[in-house]
Every structure is written in structure tokens, then in C-alpha cells.
PDB file of N, CA, C and O in Angstrom:
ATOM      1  N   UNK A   1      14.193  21.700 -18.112  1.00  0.00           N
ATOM      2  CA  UNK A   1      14.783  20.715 -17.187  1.00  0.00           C
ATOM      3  C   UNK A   1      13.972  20.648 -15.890  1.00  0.00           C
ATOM      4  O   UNK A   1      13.790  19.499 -15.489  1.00  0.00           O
ATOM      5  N   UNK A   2      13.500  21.528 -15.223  1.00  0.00           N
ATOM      6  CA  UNK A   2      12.847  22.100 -14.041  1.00  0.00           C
ATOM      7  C   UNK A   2      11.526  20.896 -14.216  1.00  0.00           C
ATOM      8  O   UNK A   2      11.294  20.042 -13.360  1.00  0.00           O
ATOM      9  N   UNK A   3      10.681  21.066 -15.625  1.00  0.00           N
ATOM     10  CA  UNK A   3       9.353  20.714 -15.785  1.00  0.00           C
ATOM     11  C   UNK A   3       9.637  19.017 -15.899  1.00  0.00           C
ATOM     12  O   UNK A   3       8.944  18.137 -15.388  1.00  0.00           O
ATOM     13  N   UNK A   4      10.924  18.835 -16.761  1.00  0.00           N
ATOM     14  CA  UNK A   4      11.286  16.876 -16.525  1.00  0.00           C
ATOM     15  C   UNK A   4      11.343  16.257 -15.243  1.00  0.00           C
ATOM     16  O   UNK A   4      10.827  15.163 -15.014  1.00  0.00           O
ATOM     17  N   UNK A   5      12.130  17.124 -14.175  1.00  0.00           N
ATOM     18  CA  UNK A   5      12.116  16.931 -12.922  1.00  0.00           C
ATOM     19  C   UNK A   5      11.018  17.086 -11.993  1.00  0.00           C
ATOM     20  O   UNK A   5      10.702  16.427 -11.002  1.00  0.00           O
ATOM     21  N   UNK A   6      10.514  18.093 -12.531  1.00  0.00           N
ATOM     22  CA  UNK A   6       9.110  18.086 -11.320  1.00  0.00           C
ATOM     23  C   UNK A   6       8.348  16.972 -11.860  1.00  0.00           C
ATOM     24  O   UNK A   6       7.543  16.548 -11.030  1.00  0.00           O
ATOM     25  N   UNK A   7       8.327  16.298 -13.072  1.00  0.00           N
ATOM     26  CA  UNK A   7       7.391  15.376 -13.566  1.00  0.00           C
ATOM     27  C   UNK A   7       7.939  14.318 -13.061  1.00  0.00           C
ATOM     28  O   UNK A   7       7.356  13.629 -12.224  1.00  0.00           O
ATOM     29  N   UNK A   8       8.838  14.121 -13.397  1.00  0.00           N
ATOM     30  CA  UNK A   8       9.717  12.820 -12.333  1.00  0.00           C
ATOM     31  C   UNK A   8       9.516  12.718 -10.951  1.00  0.00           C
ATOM     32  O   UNK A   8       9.117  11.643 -10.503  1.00  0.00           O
ATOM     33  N   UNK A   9       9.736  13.703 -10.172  1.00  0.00           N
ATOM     34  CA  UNK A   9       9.139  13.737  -9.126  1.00  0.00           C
ATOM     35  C   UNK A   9       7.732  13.390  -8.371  1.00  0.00           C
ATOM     36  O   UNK A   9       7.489  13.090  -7.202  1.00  0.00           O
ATOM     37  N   UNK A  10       7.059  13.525  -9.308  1.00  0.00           N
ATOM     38  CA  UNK A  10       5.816  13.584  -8.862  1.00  0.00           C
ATOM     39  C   UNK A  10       5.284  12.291  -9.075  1.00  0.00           C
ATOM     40  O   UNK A  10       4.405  11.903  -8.305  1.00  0.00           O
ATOM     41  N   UNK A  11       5.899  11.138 -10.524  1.00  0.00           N
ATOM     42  CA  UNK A  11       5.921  10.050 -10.381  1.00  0.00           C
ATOM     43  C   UNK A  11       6.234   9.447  -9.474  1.00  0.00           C
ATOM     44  O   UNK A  11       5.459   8.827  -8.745  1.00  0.00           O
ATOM     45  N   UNK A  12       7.705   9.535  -9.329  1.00  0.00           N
ATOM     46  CA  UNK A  12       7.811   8.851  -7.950  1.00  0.00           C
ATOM     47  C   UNK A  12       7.329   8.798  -6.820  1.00  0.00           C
ATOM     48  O   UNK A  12       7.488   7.737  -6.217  1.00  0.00           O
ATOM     49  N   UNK A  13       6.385  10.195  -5.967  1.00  0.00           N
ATOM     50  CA  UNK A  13       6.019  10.190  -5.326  1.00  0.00           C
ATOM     51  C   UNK A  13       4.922   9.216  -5.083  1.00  0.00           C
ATOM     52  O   UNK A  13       4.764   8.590  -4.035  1.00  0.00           O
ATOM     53  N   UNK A  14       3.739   9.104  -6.772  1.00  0.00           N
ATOM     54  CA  UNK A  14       2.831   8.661  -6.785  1.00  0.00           C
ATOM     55  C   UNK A  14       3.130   6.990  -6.567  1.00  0.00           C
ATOM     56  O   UNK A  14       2.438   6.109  -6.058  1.00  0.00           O
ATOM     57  N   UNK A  15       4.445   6.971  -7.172  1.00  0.00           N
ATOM     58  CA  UNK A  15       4.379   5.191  -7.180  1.00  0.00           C
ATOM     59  C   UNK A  15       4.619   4.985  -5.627  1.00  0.00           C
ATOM     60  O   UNK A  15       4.055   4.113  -4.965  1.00  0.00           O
ATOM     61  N   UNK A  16       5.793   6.168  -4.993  1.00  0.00           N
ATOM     62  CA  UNK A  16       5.752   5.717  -3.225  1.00  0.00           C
ATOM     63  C   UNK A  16       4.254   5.513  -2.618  1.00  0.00           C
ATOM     64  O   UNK A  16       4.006   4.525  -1.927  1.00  0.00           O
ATOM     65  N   UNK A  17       3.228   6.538  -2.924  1.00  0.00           N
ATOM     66  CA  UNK A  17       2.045   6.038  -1.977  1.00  0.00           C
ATOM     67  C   UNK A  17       1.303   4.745  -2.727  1.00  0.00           C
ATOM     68  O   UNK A  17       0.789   3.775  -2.171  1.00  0.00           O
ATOM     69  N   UNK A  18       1.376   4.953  -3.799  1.00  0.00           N
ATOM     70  CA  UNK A  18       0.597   3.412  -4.283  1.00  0.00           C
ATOM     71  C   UNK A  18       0.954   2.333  -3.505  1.00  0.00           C
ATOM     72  O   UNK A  18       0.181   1.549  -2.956  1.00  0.00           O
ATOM     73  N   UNK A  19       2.609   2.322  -3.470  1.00  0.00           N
ATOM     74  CA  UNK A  19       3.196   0.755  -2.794  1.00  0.00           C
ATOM     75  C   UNK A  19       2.507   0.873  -1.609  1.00  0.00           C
ATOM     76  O   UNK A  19       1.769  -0.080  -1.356  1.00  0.00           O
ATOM     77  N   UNK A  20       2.541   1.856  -0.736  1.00  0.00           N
ATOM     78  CA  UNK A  20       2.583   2.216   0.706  1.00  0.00           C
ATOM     79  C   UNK A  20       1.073   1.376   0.834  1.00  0.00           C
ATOM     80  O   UNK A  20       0.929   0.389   1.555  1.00  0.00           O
ATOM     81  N   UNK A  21      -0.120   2.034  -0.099  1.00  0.00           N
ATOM     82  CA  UNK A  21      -1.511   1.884  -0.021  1.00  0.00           C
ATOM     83  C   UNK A  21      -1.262   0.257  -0.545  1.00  0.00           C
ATOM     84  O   UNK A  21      -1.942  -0.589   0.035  1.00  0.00           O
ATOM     85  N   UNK A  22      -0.517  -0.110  -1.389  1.00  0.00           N
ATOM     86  CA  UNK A  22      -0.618  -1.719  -1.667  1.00  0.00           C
ATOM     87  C   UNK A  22      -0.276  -2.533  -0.123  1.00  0.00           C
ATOM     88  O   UNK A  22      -0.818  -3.500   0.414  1.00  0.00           O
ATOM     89  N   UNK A  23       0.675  -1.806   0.219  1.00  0.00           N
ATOM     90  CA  UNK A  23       1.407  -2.575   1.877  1.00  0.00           C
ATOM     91  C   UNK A  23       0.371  -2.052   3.019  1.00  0.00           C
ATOM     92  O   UNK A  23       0.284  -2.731   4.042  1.00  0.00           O
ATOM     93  N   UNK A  24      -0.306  -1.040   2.907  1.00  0.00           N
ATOM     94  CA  UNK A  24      -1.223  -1.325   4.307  1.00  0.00           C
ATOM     95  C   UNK A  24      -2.656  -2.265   3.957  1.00  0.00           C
ATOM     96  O   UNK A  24      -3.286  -2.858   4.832  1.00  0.00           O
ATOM     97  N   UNK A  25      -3.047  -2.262   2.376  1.00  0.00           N
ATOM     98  CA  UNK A  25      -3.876  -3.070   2.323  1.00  0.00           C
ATOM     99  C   UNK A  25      -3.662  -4.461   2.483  1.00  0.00           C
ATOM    100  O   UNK A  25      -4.615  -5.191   2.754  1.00  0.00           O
ATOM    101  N   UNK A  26      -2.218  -5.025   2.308  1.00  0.00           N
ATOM    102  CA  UNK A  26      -1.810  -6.694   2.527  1.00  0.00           C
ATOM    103  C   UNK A  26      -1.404  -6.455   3.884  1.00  0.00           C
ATOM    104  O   UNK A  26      -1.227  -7.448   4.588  1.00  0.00           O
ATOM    105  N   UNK A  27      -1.279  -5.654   4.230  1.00  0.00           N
ATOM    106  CA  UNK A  27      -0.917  -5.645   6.172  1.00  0.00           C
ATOM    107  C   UNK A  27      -2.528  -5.955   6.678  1.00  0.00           C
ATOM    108  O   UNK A  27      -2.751  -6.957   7.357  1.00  0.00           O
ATOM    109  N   UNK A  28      -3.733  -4.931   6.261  1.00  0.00           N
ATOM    110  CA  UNK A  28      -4.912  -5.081   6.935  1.00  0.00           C
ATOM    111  C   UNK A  28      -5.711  -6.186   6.395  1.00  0.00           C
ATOM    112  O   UNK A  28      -6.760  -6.424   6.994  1.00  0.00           O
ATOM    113  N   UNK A  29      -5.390  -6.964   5.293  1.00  0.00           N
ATOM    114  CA  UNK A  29      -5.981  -8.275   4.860  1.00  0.00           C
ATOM    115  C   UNK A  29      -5.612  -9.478   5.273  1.00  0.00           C
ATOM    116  O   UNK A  29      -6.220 -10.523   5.040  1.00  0.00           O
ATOM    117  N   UNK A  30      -4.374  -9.332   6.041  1.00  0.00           N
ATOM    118  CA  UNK A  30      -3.301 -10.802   6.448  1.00  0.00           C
ATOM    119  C   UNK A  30      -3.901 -10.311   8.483  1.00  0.00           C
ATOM    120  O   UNK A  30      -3.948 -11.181   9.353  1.00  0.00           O
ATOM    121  N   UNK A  31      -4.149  -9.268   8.671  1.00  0.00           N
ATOM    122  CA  UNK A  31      -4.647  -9.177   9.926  1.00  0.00           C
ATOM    123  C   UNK A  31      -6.244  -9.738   9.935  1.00  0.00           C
ATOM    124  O   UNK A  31      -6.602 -10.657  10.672  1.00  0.00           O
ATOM    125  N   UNK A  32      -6.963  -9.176   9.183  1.00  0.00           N
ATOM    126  CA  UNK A  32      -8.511  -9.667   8.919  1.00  0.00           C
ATOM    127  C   UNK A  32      -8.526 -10.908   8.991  1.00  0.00           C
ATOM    128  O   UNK A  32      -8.785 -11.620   9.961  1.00  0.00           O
ATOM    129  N   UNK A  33      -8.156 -11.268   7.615  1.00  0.00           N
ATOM    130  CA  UNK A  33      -8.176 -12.727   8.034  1.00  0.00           C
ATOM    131  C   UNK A  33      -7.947 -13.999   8.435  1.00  0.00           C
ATOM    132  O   UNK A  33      -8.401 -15.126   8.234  1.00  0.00           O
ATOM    133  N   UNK A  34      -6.839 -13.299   9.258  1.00  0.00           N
ATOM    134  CA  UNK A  34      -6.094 -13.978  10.333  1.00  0.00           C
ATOM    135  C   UNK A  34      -7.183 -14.265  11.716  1.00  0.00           C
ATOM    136  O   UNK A  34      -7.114 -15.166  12.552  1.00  0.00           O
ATOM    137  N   UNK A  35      -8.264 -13.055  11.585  1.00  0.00           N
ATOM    138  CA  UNK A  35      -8.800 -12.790  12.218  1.00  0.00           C
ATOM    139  C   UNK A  35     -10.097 -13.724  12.016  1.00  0.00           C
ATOM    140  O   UNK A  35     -10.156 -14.593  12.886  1.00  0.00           O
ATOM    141  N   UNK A  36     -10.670 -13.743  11.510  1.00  0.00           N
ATOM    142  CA  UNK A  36     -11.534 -14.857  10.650  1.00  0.00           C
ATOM    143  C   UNK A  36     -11.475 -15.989  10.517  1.00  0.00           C
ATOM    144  O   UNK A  36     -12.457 -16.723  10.410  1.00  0.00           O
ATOM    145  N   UNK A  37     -10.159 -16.386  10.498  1.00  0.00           N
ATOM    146  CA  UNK A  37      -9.439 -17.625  11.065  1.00  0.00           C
ATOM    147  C   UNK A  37      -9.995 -18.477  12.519  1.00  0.00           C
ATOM    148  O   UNK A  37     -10.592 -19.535  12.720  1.00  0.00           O
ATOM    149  N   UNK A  38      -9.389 -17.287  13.448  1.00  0.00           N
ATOM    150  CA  UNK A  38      -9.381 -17.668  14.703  1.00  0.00           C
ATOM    151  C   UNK A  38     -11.101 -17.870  15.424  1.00  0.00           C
ATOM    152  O   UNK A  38     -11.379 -18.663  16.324  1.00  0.00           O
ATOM    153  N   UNK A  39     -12.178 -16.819  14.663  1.00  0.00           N
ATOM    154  CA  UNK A  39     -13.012 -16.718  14.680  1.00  0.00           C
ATOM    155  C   UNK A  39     -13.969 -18.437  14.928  1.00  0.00           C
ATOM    156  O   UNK A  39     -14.463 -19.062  15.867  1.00  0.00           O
ATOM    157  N   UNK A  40     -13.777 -18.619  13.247  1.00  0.00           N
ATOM    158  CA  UNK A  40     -13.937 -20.035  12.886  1.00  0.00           C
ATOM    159  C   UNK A  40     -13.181 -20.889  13.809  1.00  0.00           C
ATOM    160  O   UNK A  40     -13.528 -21.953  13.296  1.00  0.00           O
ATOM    161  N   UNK A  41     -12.566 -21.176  14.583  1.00  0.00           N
ATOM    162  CA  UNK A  41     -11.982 -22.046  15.506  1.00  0.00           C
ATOM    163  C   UNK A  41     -12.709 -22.438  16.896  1.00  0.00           C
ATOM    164  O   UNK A  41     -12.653 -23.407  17.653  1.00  0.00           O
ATOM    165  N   UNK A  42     -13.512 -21.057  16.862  1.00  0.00           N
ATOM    166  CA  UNK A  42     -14.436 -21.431  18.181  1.00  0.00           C
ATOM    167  C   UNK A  42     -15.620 -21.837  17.698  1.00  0.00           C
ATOM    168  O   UNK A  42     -16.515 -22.183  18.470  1.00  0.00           O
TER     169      UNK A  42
END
């Protein structure tokens, strides 16, 4: 039971940083080229 749970665990953990690493990469891509945007304007 110990070894189902630590395996479970450790999934979940992995899927928490994946999302996390999916959400700072669409946080730092919607800033970039937001940025790139404004760039092109001048």
C-alpha cells in the first residue's frame, strides 16, 4: 500500500510542476510577445 501511494504521489507531484512549467511558459510567452508587439509599433 505504502509503494501505491508513494507512486501516486510522486505522479501527482510531477503533473503539479509540469502544469506550473506549462503556466510560467504561457505567462513568459504572452509577456514576450506582448513585448514584440509594442516594439513593432515604434
Amino acid at each position: 500500500m505504502s509503494y501505491l501511494a508513494k507512486n501516486i504521489s510522486i505522479v501527482i507531484g510531477l503533473v503539479l510542476i509540469w502544469r506550473g512549467v506549462w503556466y510560467v511558459l504561457d505567462a513568459l510567452d504572452k509577456w514576450f510577445f506582448d513585448d514584440l508587439k509594442e516594439i513593432e509599433k515604434l
